[in-house]
VOGU-3710 file (C-alpha; in Angstrom, 3 decimals, decimal comma):
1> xxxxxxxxxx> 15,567/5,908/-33,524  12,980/6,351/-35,979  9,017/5,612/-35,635  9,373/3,263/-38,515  12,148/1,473/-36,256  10,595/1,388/-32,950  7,926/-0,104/-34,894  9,523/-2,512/-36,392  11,558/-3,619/-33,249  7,804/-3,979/-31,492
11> xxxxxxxxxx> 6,284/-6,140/-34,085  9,667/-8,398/-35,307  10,723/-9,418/-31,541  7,778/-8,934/-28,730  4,868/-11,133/-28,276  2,045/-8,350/-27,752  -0,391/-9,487/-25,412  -4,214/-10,220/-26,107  -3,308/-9,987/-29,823  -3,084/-11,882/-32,940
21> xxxxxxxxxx> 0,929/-11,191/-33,926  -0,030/-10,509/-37,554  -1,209/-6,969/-39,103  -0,585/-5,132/-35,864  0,054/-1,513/-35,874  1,037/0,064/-32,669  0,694/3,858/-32,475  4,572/4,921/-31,273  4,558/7,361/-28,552  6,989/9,983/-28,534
31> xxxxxxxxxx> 6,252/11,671/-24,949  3,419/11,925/-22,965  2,461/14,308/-20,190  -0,964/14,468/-17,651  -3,412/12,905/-19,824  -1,732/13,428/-23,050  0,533/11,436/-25,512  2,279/12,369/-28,772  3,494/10,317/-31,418  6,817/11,478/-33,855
41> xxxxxxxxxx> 4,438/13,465/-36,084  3,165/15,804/-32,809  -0,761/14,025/-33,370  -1,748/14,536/-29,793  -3,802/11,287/-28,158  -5,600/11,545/-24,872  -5,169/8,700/-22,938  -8,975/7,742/-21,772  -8,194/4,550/-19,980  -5,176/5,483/-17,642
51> xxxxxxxxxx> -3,580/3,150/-20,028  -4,473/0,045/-18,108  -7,156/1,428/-15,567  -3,589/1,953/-13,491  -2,168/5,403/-14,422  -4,430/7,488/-12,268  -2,298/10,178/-11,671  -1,375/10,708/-15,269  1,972/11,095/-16,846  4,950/12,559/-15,863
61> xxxxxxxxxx> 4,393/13,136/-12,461  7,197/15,446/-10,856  6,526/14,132/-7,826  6,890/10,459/-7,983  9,770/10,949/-10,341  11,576/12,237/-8,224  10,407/9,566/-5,149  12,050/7,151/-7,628  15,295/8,924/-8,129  15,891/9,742/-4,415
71> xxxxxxxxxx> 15,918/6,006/-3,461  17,448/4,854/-6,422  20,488/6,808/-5,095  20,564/5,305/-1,890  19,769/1,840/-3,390  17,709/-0,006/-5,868  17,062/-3,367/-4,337  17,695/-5,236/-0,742  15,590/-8,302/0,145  12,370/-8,927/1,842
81> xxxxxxxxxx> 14,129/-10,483/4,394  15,438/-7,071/4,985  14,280/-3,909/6,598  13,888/-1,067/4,078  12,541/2,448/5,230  10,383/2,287/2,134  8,911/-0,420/2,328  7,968/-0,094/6,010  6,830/3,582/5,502  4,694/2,209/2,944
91> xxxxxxxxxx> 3,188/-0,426/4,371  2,004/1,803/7,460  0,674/4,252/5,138  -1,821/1,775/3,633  -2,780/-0,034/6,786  -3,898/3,496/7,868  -6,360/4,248/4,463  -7,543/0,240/4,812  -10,475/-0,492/7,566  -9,434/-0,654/11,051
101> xxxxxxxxxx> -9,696/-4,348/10,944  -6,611/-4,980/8,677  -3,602/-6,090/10,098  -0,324/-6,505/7,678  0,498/-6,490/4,301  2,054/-8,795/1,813  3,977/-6,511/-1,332  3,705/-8,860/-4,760  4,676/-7,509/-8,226  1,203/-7,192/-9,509
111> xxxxxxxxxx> -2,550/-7,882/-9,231  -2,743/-11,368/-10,755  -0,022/-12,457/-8,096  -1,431/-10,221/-5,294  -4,592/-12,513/-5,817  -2,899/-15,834/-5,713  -1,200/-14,771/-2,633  -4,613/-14,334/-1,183  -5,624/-17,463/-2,004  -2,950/-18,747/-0,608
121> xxxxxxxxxx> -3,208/-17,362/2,735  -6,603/-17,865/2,837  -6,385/-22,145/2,366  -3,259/-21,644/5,054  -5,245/-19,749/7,617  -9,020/-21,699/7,063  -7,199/-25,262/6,360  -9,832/-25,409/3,431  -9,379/-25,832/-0,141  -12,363/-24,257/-2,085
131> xxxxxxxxxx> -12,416/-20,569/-3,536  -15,514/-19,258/-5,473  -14,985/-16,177/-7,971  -17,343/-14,831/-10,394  -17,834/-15,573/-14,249  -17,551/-12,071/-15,022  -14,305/-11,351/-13,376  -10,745/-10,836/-14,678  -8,027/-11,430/-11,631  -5,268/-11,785/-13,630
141> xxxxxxxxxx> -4,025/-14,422/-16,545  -1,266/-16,367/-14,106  -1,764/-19,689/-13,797  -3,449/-19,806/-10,173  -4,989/-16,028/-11,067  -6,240/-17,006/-14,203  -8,044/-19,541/-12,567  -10,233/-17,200/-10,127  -10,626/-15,322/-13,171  -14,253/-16,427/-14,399
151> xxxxxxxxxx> -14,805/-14,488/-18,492  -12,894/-16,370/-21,632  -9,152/-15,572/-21,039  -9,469/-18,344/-18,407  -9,673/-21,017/-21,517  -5,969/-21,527/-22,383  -5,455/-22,622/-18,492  -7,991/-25,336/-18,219  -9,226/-28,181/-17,017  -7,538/-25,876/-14,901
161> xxxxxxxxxx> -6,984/-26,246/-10,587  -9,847/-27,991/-8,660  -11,627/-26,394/-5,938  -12,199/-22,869/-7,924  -15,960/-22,683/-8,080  -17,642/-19,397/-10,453  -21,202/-17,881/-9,433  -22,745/-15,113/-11,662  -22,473/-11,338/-10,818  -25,724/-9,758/-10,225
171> xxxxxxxxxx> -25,781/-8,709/-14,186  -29,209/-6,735/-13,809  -28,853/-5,423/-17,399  -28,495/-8,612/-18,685  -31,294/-10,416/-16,328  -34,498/-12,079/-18,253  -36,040/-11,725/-14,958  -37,359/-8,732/-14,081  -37,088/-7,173/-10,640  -39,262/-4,448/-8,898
181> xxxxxxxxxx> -35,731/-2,696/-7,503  -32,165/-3,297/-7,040  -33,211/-4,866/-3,153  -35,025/-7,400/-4,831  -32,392/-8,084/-7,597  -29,713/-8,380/-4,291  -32,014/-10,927/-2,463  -32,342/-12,960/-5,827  -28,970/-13,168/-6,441  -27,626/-13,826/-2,770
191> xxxxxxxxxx> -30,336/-16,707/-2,335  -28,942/-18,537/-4,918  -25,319/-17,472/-4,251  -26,317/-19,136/-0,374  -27,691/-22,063/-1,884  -24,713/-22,920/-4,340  -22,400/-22,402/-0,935  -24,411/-24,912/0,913  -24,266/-27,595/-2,166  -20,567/-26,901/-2,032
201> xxxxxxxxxx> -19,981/-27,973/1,713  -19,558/-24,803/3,229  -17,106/-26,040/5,074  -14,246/-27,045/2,605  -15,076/-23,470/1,048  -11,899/-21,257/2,477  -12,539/-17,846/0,423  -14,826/-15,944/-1,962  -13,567/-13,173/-3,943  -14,928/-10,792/-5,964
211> xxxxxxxxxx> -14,127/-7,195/-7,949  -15,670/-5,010/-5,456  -17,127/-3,351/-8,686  -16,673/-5,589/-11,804  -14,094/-4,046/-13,938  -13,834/-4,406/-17,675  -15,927/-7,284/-17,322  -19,002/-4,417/-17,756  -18,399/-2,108/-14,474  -21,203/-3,647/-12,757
221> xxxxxxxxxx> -21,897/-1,699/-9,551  -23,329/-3,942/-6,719  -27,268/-3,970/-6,339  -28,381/-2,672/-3,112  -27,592/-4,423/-0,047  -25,815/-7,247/-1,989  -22,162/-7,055/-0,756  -23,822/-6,704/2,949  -25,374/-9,884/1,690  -21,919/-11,320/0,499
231> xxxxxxxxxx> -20,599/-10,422/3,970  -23,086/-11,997/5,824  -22,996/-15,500/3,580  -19,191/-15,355/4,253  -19,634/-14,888/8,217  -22,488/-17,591/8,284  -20,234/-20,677/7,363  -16,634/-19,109/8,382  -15,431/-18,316/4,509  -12,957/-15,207/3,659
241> xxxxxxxxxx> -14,083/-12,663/1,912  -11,441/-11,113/-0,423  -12,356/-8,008/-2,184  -10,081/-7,542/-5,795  -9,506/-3,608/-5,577  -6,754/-3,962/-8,054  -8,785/-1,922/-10,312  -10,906/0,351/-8,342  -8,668/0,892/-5,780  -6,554/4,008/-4,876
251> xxxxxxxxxx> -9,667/6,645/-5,743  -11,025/5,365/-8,899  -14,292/5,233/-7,371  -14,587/8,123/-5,460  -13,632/6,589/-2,370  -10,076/5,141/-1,169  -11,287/1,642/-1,984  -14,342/0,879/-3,670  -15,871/-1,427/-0,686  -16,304/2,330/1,266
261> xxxxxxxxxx> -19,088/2,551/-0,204  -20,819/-0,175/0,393  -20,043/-0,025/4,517  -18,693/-3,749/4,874  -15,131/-4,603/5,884  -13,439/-7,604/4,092  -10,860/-9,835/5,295  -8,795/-9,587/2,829  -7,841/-6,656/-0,127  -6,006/-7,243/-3,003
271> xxxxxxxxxx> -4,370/-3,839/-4,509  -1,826/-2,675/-7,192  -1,930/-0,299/-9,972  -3,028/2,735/-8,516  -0,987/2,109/-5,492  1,937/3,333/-7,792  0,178/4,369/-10,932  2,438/2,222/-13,093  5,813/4,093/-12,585  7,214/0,650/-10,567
281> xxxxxxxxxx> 5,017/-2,072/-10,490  4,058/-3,317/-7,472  0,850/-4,911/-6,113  -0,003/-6,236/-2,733  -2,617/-8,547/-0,281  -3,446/-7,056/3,191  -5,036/-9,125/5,489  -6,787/-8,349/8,970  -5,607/-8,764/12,121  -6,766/-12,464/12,926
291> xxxxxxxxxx> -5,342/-13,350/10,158  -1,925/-11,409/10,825  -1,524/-12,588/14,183  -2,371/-16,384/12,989  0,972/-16,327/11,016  3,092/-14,970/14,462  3,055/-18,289/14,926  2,562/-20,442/12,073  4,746/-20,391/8,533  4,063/-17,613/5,798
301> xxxxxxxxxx> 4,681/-19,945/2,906  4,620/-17,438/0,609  7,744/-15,116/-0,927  8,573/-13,310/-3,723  12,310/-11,819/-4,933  11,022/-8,539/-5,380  8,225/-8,111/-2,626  8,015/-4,498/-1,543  10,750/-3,333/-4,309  12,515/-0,273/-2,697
311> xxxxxxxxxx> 12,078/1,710/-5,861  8,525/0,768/-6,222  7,363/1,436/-2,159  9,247/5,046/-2,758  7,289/5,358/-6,026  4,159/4,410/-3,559  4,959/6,564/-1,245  4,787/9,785/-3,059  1,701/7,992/-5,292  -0,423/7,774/-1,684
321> xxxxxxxxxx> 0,862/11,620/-0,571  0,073/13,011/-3,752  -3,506/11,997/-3,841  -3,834/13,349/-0,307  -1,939/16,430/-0,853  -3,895/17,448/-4,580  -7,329/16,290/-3,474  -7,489/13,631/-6,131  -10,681/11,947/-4,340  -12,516/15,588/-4,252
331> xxxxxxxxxx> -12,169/15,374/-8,160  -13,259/12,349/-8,933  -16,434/13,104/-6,865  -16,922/16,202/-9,106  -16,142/14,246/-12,546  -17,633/11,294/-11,703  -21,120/13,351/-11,355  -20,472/15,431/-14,598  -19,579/12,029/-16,466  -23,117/10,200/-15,131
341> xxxxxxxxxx> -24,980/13,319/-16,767  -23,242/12,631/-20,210  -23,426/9,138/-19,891  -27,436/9,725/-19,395  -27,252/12,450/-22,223  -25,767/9,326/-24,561  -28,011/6,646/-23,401  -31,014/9,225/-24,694  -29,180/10,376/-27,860  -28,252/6,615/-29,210
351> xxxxxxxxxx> -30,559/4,204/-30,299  -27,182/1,659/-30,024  -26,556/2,829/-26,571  -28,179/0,137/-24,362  -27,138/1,150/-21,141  -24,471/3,082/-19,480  -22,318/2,636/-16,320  -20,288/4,211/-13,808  -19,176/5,315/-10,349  -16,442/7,612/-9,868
361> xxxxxxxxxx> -14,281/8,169/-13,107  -15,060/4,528/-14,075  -17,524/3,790/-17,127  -18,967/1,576/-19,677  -21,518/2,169/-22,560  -22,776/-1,200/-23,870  -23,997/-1,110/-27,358  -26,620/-2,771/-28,664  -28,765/-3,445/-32,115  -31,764/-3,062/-30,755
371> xxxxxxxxxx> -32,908/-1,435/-26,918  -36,330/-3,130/-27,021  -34,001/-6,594/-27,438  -30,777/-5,746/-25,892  -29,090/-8,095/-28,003  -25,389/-6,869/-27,807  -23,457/-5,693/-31,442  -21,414/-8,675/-30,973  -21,816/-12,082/-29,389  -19,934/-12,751/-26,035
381> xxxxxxxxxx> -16,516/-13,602/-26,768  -16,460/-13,118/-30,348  -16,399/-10,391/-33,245  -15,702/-12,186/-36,217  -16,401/-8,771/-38,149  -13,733/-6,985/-35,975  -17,042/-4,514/-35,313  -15,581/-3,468/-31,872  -12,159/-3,020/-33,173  -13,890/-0,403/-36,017
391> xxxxxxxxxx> -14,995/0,820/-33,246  -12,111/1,450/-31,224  -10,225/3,141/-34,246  -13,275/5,279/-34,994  -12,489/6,640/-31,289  -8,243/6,552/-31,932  -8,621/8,403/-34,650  -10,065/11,005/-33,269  -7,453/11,029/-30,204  -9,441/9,700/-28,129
401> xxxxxxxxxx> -7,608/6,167/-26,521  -9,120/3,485/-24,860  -9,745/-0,538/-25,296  -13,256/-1,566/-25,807  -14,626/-5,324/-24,194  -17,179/-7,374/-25,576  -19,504/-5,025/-26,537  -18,695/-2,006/-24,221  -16,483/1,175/-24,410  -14,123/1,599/-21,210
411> xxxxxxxxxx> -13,954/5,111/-20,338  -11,330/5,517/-17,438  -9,578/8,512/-17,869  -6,648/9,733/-15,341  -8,325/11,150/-12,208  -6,515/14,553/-12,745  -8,502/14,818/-15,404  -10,719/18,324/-15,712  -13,903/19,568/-16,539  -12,942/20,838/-19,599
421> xxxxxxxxxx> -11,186/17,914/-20,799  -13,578/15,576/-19,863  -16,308/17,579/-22,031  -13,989/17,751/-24,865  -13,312/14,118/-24,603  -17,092/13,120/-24,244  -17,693/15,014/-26,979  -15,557/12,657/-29,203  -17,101/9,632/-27,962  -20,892/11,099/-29,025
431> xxxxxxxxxx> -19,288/12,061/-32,553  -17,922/8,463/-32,924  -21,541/7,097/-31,495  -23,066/9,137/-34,386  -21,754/6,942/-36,437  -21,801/3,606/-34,759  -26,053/4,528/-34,643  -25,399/4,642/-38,616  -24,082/1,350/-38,546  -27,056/-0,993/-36,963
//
């Protein structure tokens, strides 16, 4: 088929998401390989976002692909009701990476449902009703997802469900007040977090959940000592804690699962794309123990026709072996240091380069007009002038893809990624920041 049809088909008969339908102009992809795509004409894109944040491992992995074609030949689907060697196999393989307090896991197709089968279990096992989630979250655009989710895509869903309660993330950037160190920031934010809890009735409050690191929401990387703080709120008046690793999950960080590195253990983790990198979907909940054995006895009233999808636990499978077996982790450690040096290098260089963010081989440079100000190059929520879209094809032009958020850049490239590409890539993003400077 040619690009011009593929094109076509795309624009005449899907609904693209996040998008107005008219004007758009999709860049067709012809093949793509590690952290490379190609469209018809051979113009070679590197993909600086694992696509969604979810294809860690890159394309074409041999490994997986094969994973996927093994079981397909023995079969594509049985029920959950069912016991499948995949699904099993996988299952035990994650309990093992997960804190020795988890118990079992739940399979779901994706993150947004992974999260509203947490909140599900979590009003089953507590008998409560309440759930607080931050503004600055994204957990998905379902109906009962959307809902935790606390930025502007949760608009087209409201009034919305009662009981979901928002709190602000601990947004030091963005703070008027100004705090002697992160410690002090933490015990701001957590006395005011404790307080809102207590006006709430702590005890109709059955969960709170948060991105263990905010995601495209700004990559805001807990304060120290806050999440201990979270942890102990949560213990204090009997509420779940439920950390979203949808998104930093699976290495992204640096660690297995982001909340490593902040020494707490949650109740409840919410997983998907890097748990198969996007070659089946599949998502999941795991719960701990207590909460486990609670359901021995009472009804799991949750279910799903394609929870733990043979194809998609096989594609797992060879997903959790193959960061094991290639030291993915290891390189993320490396890149994520070399990409904090850049960052810093960028944050000097730019007089539109506010501040810059990351941990592991996740990052965000938020642009400004003016440092001394830090008013953002476009309002929260809106960008009438399509300035971050400019923006965005400034950086696609050059090869370099990724999706830009209020007024940040995303850079989450595939954790295969090397030193050499990343300093090639880097260097795009300073040529295109050249020129963003020329623009305020």
């Amino acid at each position: 088929m040619s690009e011009a049809s593929i094109k076509a088909n795309h624009t005449t008969y899907n609904l693209q998401s996040w998008s107005k339908q008219r004007g758009l102009n999709p860049v067709v992809i012809e093949k793509a390989e590690g952290i490379y795509m190609w469209d018809p004409s051979g113009k070679r894109y590197t993909d600086m976002s694992s696509q969604l944040v979810n294809l860690n491992v890159g394309h074409g992995n041999k490994a997986i692909i094969e994973a996927i074609k093994k079981q397909a030949d023995r079969y594509c689907y049985i029920g959950p009701s069912y016991a499948s060697e995949p699904r099993g196999e996988l299952a035990k393989l994650l309990i093992e990476l997960l804190p020795d307090n988890m118990g079992k896991i739940l399979f779901t197709n994706a993150g947004a449902d992974a999260n509203e089968n947490a909140v599900k279990i979590a009003k089953m096992f507590t008998g409560r009703h309440k759930v607080f989630s931050r503004y600055r979250s994204y957990h998905g655009s379902s109906f009962g997802a959307g809902n935790l989710t606390g930025e502007p895509r949760r608009y087209p869903l409201e009034p919305g469900i009662p009981g979901f309660v928002k709190f602000f993330d601990p947004y030091i950037y963005r703070e008027p007040l100004k705090f002697g160190s992160e410690k002090e920031a933490s015990d701001y934010y957590l006395y005011k977090l404790r307080e809102q809890v207590i006006y709430e009735k702590p005890d109709s409050v059955a969960a709170l959940i948060v991105e263990t690191v905010t995601g495209s929401n700004g990559v805001i990387i807990p304060p120290e000592g806050y999440l201990q703080g979270v942890r102990r709120i949560c213990d204090e008046f009997g509420i779940l804690l439920i950390c979203d690793e949808v998104m930093m999950g699976f290495g992204r960080t640096g660690k297995m699962f982001a909340f490593e590195h902040f020494g707490i253990k949650p109740d409840i983790v919410t997983f998907a794309k890097g748990a198969t990198c996007g070659y089946v979907q599949l998502g999941g909940v795991a719960v701990s123990k207590p909460i486990a054995a609670y359901f021995d006895d009472n009804f799991l009233s949750c279910g799903l026709t394609y929870s733990g999808h043979p194809l998609a636990c096989a594609a797992g499978i060879a997903c959790v072996n193959f960061y094991k077996e290639n030291r993915i982790i290891e390189n993320v450690v490396a890149r994520g240091a070399e990409l904090q040096e850049i960052f810093k290098t960028l944050k000097e260089k730019h007089k539109t380069v506010g501040d810059v963010r990351s941990i592991g081989l996740m990052g965000a440079v938020e642009l400004v007009k003016d440092k001394a100000t830090r008013e953002p190059v476009v309002s929260y929520g809106k960008d009438p002038e399509g300035v971050m879209k400019k923006i965005n094809g400034k950086l696609a032009a050059k090869g370099f893809m990724t999706y830009t958020h209020e007024n940040m850049i995303l850079v989450a490239p595939p954790l295969i990624i090397t030193k050499e590409q990343l300093a090639e890539e880097l260097q795009k993003l300073d040529e295109v920041l050249d020129e963003v400077d020329r623009m305020f």
